[in-house]
Structures are given as C-alpha cells and as structure tokens.
C-alpha distance (Angstrom), angle and dihedral (degrees) to the residues before:
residue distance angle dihedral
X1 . . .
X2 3.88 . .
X3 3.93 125.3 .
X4 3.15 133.3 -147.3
X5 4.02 131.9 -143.7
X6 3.41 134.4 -147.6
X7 3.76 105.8 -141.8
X8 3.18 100.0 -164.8
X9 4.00 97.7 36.3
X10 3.82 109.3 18.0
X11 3.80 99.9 -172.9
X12 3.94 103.3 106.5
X13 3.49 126.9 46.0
X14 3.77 127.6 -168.2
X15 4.11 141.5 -150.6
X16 3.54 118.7 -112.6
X17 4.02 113.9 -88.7
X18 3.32 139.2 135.3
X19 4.34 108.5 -146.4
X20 3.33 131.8 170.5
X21 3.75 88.2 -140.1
X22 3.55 96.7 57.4
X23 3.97 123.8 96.3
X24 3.71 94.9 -117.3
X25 3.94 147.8 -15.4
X26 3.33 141.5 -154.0
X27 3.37 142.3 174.4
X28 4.18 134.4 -152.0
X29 3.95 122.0 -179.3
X30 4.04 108.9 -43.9
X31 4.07 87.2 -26.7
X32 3.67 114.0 96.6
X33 4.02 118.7 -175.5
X34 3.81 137.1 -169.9
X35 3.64 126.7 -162.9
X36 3.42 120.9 -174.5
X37 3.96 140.4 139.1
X38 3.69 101.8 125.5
X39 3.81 92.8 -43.0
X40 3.71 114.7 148.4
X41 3.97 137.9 152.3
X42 3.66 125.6 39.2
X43 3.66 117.1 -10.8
X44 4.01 134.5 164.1
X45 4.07 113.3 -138.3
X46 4.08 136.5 -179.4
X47 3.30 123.9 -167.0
X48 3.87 126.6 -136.5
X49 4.00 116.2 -152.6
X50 3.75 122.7 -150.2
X51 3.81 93.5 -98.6
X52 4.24 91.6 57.4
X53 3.61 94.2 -100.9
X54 3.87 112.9 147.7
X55 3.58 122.8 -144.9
X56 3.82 124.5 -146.4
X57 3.86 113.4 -82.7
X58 4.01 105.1 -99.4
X59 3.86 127.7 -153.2
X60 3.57 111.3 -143.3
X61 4.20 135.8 158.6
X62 3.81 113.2 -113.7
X63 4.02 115.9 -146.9
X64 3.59 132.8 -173.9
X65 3.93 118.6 -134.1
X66 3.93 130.3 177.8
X67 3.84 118.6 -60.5
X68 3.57 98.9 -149.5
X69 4.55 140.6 12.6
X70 3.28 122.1 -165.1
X71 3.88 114.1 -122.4
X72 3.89 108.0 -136.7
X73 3.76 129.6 -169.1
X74 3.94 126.0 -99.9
X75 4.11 100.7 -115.7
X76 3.75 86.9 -143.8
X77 4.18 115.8 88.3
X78 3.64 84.0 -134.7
X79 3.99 102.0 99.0
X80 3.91 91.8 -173.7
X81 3.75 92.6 67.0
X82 4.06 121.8 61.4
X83 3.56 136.8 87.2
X84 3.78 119.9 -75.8
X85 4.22 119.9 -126.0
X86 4.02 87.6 -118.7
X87 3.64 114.9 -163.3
X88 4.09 125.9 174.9
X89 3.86 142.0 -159.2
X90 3.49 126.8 -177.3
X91 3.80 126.8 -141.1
X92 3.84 110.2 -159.0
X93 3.79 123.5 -127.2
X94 3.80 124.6 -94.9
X95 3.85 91.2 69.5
X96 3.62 117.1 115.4
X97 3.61 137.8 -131.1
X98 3.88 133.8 -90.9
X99 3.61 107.2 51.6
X100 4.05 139.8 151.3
X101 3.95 102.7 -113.5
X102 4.25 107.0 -156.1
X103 3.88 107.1 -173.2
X104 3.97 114.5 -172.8
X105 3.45 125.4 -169.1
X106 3.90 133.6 -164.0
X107 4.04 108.6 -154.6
X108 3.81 132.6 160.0
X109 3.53 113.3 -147.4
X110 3.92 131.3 151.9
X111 4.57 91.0 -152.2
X112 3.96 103.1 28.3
X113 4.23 76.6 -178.9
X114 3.77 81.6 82.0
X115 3.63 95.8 54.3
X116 4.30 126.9 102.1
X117 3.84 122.1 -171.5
X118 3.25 132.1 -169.3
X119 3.90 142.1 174.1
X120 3.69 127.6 -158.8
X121 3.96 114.6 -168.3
X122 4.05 119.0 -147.8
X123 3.85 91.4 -98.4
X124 3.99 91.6 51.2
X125 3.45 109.1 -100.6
X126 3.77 114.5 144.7
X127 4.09 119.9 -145.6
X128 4.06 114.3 -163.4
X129 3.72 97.4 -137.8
X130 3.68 96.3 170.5
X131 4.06 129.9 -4.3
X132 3.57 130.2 -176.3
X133 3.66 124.2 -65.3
X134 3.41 113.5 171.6
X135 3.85 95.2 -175.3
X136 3.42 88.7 63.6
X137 3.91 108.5 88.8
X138 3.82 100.1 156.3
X139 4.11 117.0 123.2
X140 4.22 113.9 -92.1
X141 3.65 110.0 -98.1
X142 3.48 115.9 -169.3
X143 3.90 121.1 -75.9
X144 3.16 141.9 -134.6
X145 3.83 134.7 176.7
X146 3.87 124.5 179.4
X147 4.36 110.9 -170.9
X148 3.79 130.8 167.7
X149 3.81 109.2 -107.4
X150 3.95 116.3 -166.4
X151 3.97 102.9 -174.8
X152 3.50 133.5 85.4
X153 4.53 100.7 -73.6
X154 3.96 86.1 -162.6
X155 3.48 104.8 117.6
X156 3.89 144.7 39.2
X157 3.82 116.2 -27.7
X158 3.76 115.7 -161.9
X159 3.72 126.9 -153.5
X160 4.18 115.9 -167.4
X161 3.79 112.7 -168.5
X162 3.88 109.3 -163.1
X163 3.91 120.5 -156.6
X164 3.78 109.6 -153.9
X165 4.07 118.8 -157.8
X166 3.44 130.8 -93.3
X167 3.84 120.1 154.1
X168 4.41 92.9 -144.5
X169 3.46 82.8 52.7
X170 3.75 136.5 27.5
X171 3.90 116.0 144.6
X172 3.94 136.7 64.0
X173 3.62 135.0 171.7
X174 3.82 119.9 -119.5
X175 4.06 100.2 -156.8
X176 3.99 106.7 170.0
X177 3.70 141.1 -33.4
X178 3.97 119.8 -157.3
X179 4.00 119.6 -150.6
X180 3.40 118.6 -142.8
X181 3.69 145.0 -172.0
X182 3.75 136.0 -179.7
C-alpha cells in the first residue's frame, strides 16, 4: 500500500484510495493517495510508494462533496428505463497503463436482486459490475469487484447504480464507493 505525506504537517498518513467521499485525491505514477478528515482548500501532498520512493510534493485544491444519495425506484414496471444514481472520481494524468481496478461499494438495500451496476473507465469501456436478478432477494452486502483494465485509467470514471422496481420494496441508500488501482 501507498502513503501519503503531509508536507506541511506530516503526522497522519493514509492508504491508497480514491473515494468520492473523501476531501481530495490525487494520484502520482502507480501511487495513488487520499487525504481526507475534514481537510479542504489548498494543500501541498507527496506520495510515498511501497518501495520508499518519494514523489514530488503536489499542490492541489481539496473539496468536499455529499457523503451519501438515496437510490429511489423507477415508478414505471419497466426496470430497463430510469435514471441511474451516477457518481464520479477522477484519477489525474501521469499514471500509466495496465493496472488491477478494485471498486467497492457500500449500499443498503432490502432486494439487492433489484440492483444494476455499472462502471465506465475514462477511455469508455463499460464493466457490468452487477445486473438485475430478480430471483435474488437476499439483503445487499457490500461489494467488491477487482478486473484487469489495459487503457489509460487517467481520467473520469463513472459509476451508475440502477434501482429496479418492486412495490414491497422501493428505496436503498448509496453511502460510498472507493476506486482503486494497483
């Protein structure tokens, strides 16, 4: 795992993740790094890989954005049509190709049968993390999906959480998703 350093203040150091939720992210070469903890405005990071190797201290703008949506059913009983719970994170440029891609997500949904997940990468490949099964009426756990992706990640990576209809059930909560690459 990657650390991070804060130049400036060099007391907390943090595992490599890229999260929505998060304050701020950045990433340098193969190291990604994610400070957080009510952080915000200008701040100047380096990243540490796993063999020791500093990167060069990094100015960057840290913003908040919402912690949580709520995922709410499409009122037709078509479960193709609706509008997607779309949530971004964007990996900088500089990092290069080939990399394991692990997306996690935290939901809260009473059918996760009625659940559809997809990711798009920056160069628009799609990856089916999730599509309907309506036989499946267990309780979402938490997921997580780990694929090879070839193509450049810099860029923005999309994630579109669908919540098919059922009339017992018909919300969720959509509480983070983390971004990672290794």
């Amino acid at each position: 795992m990657s650390d991070v350093d804060d130049i400036g203040n060099a007391q907390r150091t943090y595992s490599e993740s890229l999260h929505p939720n998060d304050y701020g992210q950045e990433a340098i070469g193969k190291c990604l790094t994610s400070y957080h903890l009510q952080t915000t405005g200008n701040q100047r990071l380096a990243c540490v890989n796993g063999a020791g190797q500093v990167g060069l201290p990094r100015d960057m703008v840290l913003t908040a954005t919402p912690a949580s949506a709520q995922l709410t059913d499409n009122p037709t009983p078509d479960p193709t049509i609706g509008h997607p719970l779309t949530r971004t994170v964007t990996v900088p440029s500089g990092v290069p190709a080939g990399h394991y891609v692990q997306a996690f997500l935290d939901i809260e949904h009473p059918l996760k049968g009625e659940l559809k997940i997809n990711l798009e990468a920056p160069d628009g490949t799609f990856y089916l993390l999730r599509d309907y099964n309506w036989n499946d009426t267990g309780a979402w756990a938490d997921g997580t999906w780990t694929f090879n992706h070839l193509g450049d990640p810099s860029g923005t990576w999309t994630l579109r959480v669908w919540d098919g209809t059922n009339p017992a059930y018909n919300t969720g909560t959509f509480n983070s998703w983390k971004l990672k690459l290794f």
